[in-house]
C-alpha positions in Angstrom: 19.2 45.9 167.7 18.6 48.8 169.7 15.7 52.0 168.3 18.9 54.3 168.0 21.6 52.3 166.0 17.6 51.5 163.9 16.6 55.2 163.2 20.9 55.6 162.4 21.2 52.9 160.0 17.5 54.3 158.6 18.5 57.8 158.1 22.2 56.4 156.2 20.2 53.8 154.3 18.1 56.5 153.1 20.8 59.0 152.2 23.0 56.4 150.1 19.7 55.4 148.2 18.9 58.8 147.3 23.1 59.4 146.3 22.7 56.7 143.9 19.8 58.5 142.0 17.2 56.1 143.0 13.2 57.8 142.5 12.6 59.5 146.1 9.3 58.1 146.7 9.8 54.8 145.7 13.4 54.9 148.1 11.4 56.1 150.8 8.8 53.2 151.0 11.8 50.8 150.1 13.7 51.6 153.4 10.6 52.2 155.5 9.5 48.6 154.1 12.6 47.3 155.1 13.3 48.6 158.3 9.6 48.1 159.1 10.2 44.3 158.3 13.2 43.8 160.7 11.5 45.8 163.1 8.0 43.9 163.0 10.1 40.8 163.1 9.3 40.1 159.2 5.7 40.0 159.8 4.3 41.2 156.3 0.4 41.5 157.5 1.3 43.6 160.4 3.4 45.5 158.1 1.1 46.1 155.6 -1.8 47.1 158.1 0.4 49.7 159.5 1.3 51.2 156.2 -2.7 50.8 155.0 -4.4 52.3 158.3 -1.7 55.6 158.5 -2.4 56.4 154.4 -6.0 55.6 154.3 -6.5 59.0 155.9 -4.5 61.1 153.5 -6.9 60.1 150.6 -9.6 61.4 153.2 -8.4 64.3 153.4 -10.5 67.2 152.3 -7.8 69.5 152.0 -5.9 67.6 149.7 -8.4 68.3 146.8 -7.2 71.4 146.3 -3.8 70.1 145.5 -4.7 69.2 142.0 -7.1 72.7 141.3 -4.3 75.0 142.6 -1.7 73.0 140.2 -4.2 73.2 137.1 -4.5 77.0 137.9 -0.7 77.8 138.1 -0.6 75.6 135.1 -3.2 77.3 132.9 -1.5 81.0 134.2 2.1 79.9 133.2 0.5 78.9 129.7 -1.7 82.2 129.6 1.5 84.4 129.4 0.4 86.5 132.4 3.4 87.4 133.5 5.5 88.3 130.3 3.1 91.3 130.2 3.8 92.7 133.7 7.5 92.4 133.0 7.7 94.2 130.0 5.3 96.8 131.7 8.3 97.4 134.6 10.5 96.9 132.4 9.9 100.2 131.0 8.7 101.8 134.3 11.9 100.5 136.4 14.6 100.3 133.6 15.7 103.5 133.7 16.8 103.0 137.6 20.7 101.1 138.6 19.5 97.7 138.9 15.9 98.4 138.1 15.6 95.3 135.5 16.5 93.2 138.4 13.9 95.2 140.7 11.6 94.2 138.0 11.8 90.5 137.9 11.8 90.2 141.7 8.0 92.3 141.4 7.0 90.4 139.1 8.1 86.8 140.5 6.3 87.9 143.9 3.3 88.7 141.8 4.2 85.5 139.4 4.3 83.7 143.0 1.1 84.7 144.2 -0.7 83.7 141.2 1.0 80.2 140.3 3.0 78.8 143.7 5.0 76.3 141.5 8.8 77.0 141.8 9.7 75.5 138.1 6.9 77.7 136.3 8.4 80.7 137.6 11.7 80.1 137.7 11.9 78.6 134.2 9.6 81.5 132.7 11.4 84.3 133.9 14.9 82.6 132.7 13.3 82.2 129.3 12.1 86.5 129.3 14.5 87.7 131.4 18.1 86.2 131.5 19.3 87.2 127.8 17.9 91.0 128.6 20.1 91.1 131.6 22.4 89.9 129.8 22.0 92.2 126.8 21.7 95.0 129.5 25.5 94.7 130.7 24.0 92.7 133.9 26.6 90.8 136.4 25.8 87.4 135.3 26.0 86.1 138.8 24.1 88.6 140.3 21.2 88.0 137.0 21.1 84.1 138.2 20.7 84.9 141.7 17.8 86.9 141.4 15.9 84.6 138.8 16.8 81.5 140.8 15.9 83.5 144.4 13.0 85.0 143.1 11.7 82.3 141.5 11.8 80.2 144.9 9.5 82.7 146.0 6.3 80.7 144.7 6.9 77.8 147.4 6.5 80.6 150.3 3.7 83.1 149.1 0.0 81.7 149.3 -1.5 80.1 147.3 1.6 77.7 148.1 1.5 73.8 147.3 3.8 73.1 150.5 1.6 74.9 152.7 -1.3 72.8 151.5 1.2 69.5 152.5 1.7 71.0 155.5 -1.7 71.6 156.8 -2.3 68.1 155.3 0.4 66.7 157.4 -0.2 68.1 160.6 -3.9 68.3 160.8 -3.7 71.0 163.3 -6.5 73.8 163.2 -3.2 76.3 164.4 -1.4 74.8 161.3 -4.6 74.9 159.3 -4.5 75.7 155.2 -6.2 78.9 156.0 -3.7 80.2 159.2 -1.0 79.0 157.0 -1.4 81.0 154.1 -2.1 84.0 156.0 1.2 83.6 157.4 3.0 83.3 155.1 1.9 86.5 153.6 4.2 89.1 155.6 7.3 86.7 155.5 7.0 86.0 151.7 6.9 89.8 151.3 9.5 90.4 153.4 12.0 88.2 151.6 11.0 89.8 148.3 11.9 93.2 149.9 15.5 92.0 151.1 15.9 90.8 147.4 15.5 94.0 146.3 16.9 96.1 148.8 19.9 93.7 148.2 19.7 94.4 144.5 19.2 98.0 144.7 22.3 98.9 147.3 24.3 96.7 145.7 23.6 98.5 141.8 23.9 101.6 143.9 27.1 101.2 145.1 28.7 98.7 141.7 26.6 100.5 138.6 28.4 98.3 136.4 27.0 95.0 138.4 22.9 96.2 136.6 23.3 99.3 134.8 19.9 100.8 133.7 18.9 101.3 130.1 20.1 103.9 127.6 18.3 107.2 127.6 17.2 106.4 124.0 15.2 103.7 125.2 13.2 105.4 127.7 10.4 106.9 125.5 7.1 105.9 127.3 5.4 108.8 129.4 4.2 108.7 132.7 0.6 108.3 131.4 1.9 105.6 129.9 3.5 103.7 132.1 0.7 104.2 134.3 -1.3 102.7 131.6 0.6 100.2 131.7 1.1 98.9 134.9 -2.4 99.2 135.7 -3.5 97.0 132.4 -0.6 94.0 133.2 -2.0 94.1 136.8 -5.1 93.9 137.3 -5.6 90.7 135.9 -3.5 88.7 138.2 -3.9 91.0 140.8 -8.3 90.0 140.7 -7.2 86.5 140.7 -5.4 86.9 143.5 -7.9 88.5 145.7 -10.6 86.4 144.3 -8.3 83.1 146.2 -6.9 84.2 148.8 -9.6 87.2 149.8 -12.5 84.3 150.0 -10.0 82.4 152.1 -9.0 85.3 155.0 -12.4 86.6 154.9 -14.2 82.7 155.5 -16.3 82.8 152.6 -15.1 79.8 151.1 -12.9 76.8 152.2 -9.1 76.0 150.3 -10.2 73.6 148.4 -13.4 75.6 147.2 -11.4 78.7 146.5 -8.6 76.6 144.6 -12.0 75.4 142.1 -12.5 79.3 141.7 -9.1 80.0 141.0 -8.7 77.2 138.5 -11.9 78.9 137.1 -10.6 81.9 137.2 -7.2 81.2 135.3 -9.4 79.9 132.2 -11.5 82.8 132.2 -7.8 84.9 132.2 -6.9 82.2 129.6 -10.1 83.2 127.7 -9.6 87.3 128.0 -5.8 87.3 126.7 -6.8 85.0 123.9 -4.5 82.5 124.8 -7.2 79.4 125.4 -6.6 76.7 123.6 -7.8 72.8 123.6 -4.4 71.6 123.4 -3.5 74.5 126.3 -6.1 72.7 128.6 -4.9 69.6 127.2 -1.2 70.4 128.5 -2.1 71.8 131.4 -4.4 69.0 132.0 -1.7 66.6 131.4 0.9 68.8 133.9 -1.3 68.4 136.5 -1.7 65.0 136.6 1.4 64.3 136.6 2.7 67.0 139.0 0.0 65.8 141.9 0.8 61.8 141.1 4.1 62.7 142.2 3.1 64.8 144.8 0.9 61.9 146.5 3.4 59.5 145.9 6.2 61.7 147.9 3.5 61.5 150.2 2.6 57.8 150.9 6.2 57.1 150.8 6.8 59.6 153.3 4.2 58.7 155.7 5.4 55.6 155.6 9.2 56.2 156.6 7.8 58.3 159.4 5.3 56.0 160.3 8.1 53.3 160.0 10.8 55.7 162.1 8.1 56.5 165.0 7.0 52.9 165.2 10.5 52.2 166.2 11.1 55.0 168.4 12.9 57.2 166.5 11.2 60.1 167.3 11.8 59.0 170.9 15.2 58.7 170.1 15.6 62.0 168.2 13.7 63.9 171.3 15.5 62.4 174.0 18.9 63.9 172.1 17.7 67.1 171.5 15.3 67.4 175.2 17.6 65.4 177.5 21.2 67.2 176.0 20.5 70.3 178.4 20.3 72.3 175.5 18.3 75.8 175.6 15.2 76.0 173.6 16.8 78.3 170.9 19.8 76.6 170.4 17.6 73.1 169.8 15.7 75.1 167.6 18.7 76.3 165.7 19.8 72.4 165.5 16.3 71.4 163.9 16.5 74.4 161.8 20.3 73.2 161.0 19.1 69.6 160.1 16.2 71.3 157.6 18.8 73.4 155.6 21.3 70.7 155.4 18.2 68.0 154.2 17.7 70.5 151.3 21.2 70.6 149.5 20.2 66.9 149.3 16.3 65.9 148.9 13.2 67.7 147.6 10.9 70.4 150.0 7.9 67.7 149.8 10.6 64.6 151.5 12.2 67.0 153.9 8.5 67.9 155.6 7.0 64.6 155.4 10.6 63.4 158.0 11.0 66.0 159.7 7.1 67.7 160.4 6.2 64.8 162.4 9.6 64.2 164.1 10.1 67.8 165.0 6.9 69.4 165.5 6.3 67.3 169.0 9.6 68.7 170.4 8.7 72.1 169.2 5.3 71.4 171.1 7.0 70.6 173.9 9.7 73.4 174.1 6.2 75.4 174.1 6.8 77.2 170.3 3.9 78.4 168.5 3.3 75.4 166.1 2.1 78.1 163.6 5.0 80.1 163.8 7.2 76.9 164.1 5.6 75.8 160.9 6.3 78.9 159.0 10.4 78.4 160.2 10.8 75.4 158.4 8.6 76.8 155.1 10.8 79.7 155.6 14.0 77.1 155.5 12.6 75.1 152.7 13.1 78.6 150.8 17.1 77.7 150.5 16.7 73.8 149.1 15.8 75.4 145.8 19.5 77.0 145.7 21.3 75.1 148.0 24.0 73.4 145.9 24.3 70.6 144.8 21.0 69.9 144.2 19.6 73.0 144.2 16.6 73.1 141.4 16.2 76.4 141.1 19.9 76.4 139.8 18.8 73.3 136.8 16.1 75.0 136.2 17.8 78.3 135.7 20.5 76.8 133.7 18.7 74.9 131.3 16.5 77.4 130.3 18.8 80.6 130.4 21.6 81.4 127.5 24.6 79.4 127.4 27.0 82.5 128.5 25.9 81.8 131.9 28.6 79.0 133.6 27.0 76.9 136.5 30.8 78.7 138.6 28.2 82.0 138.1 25.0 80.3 139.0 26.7 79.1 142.6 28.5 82.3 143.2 25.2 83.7 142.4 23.0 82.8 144.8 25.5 82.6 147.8 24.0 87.0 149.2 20.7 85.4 148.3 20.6 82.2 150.9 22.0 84.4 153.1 19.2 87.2 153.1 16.4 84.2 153.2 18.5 83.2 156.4 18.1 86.4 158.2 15.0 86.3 157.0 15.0 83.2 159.6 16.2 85.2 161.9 14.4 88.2 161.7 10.8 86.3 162.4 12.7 84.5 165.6 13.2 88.1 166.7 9.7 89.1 166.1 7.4 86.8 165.8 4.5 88.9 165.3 5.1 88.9 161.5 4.1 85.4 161.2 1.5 85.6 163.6 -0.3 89.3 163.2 -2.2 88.2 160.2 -3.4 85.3 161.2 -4.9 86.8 164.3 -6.6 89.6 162.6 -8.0 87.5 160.2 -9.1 83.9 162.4 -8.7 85.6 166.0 -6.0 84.4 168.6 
């Protein structure tokens, strides 16, 4: 049987087992164990010393450590309440404006984003504060789920990310390094929070009745006061921030040693707002460990399937297509781009990069892309599995935590502007580049 009817059968064994509802992980080793096995001719030692030499160094990875810290740190924040005081802080600043309670969430999920970097914390937290006052409010109830569910997403893009820590320990590039990475990502998470709520702000604009603002009755707080405010909610969050990701861009201390500070950090924040608890840490504790077991086991089972696929010649296979077809460099980007989106109405962020990194990034290297800006594409991409239906799980998330009145037909309709504004978000970093790559540069050199 020849490598292409193999990586075929591969990818459509895969795909069935994860339709049926089978564990990803666990599928992924399963088919790379038995495609490995017909393709090593059944021989189990070989087998098993391919799958032990290409994992030992993932538990050797350095980088990795910080996994676990930056987990325990969004975990300890989500638990510390810091963002239900910055909402109802713009609440009252932004309420007043046509669709300024949307405004609001989308600030304070970027902010939420920067702090945490785990898509269900945020997504689930601002459902719980914000959905019924939307609702309350008169809001669309499509347009309220699209900017929870979109803005939510946001904390898989904006550093301190958990897929830009896979990532750099995928690749093991110093271009694609944790600390290039997450400067990167900076301007284009940024961006996509700014087409939110331009989106949300035209559209109030021109449909008032889609996220009126708040009755004049309610609007009692002076300037002072709202000033008072905003600067109280944050601060906090806002230190945390800078203490990660400053000691990162300016070199004073590695990932993994600013994650340590930042779980430090969040305890401290814990501390101040008098939300520490034992059985907090013990919760959190508990959410970590579980959160990064799952994590590590997406990743041994899919090093294995790629190890497995490019053992085979898949990847050969897979190149050859896209290199040999006569295709133009951005059209076999746009097919590799294609591939990612339609992965992630199907399978989780942490499968789709662990196939595809080490399958595409050698044809990117070879169509001569920057792999950093090739990298940030597909984060980018990986924006649209969370609300791609039907799997999208920004959308359960969403709708298990937010009042019934909100139908799943509203969720979809939703989010349909919202994928669309993180595609031309896509688009507009192909077009200029320089957003993914300026801060990097000024920060590591060229």
């Amino acid at each position: 049987m020849g490598p292409e009817v193999l990586a075929m059968l591969m990818f459509v064994v895969l795909m069935v087992a994860i339709a049926l509802g089978h564990p990803l992980a666990v599928t992924l080793a399963a088919v790379a164990t038995l495609f490995g096995l017909i393709d090593n001719g059944f021989n189990v030692i070989a087998l098993i010393d391919l799958f032990t030499n290409n994992n030992w160094g993932n538990f050797l990875n350095y980088t990795l450590v910080s996994l676990p810290l930056f987990i325990f740190m969004a975990q300890v924040l989500d638990r510390a309440k810091v963002s239900e005081e910055l909402f109802e802080a713009l609440y009252i600043i932004l309420g007043g404006l046509k669709g300024g309670l949307g405004i609001a969430i989308i600030v304070v999920s970027t902010v939420f984003a920067a702090t945490t970097g785990i898509v269900g914390a945020s997504v689930v937290a601002m459902s719980l504060m914000a959905a019924p006052s939307l609702l309350k409010k008169g809001y669309a109830r499509g347009l309220s789920a699209g900017i929870i569910t979109s803005s939510g997403t946001l904390g898989i893009l904006i550093p301190p990310s958990i897929m830009l820590v896979v990532y750099a320990g995928l690749t093991g590039q110093k271009e694609t390094s944790v600390g290039n990475l997450f400067a990167a990502a900076i301007l284009p998470g940024l961006l996509l929070s700014t087409l939110y709520i331009i989106y949300v702000g035209i559209r109030c604009f021109i449909r008032p009745q889609d996220g009126p603002p708040i009755p004049k009755d309610e609007r009692t707080a002076t300037f002072g006061m709202k000033c008072m405010m905003f600067v109280k909610s944050l601060v906090p969050p806002f230190g945390l921030i800078l203490a990660v990701m400053g000691t990162i861009l300016a070199g004073i201390a590695t990932p993994t040693e600013a994650a340590a500070m930042g779980a430090f950090g969040a305890l401290l924040l814990a501390l101040f707002k008098r939300t520490f608890t034992w059985e907090m840490i013990k919760g959190a504790s508990l959410s970590t460990a579980r959160t990064t077991a799952m994590v590590m086991a997406l990743f041994v089972g899919g090093k294995v399937f790629s190890v497995v696929f490019l053992s085979m010649g898949g990847g050969d296979v897979v190149a050859d297509l896209m290199l040999g077809s006569s295709l133009s460099p951005t059209l076999v980007l746009a097919m590799m781009m294609a591939v990612v989106f339609i992965l992630g109405a199907f399978i989780d962020w942490a499968a789709i990069l662990l196939i595809t990194v080490p399958i595409f990034t050698p044809i990117a290297m070879e169509l001569g892309f920057d792999p950093l800006w090739f990298a940030m594409l597909i984060c980018i991409n990986l924006q649209t599995s969370f609300l791609t239906p039907p799997f999208g799980y920004s959308l359960f998330y969403f709708k298990g935590a937010a009042p019934p009145e909100y139908t799943i037909g509203e969720v979809y309709r939703g989010i349909i502007p919202f994928i669309c504004l993180q595609i031309v978000c896509i688009v507009v970093v192909c077009v200029w580049p320089q957003i993914i790559t300026y801060l990097p540069s000024v920060f590591f050199g060229k």
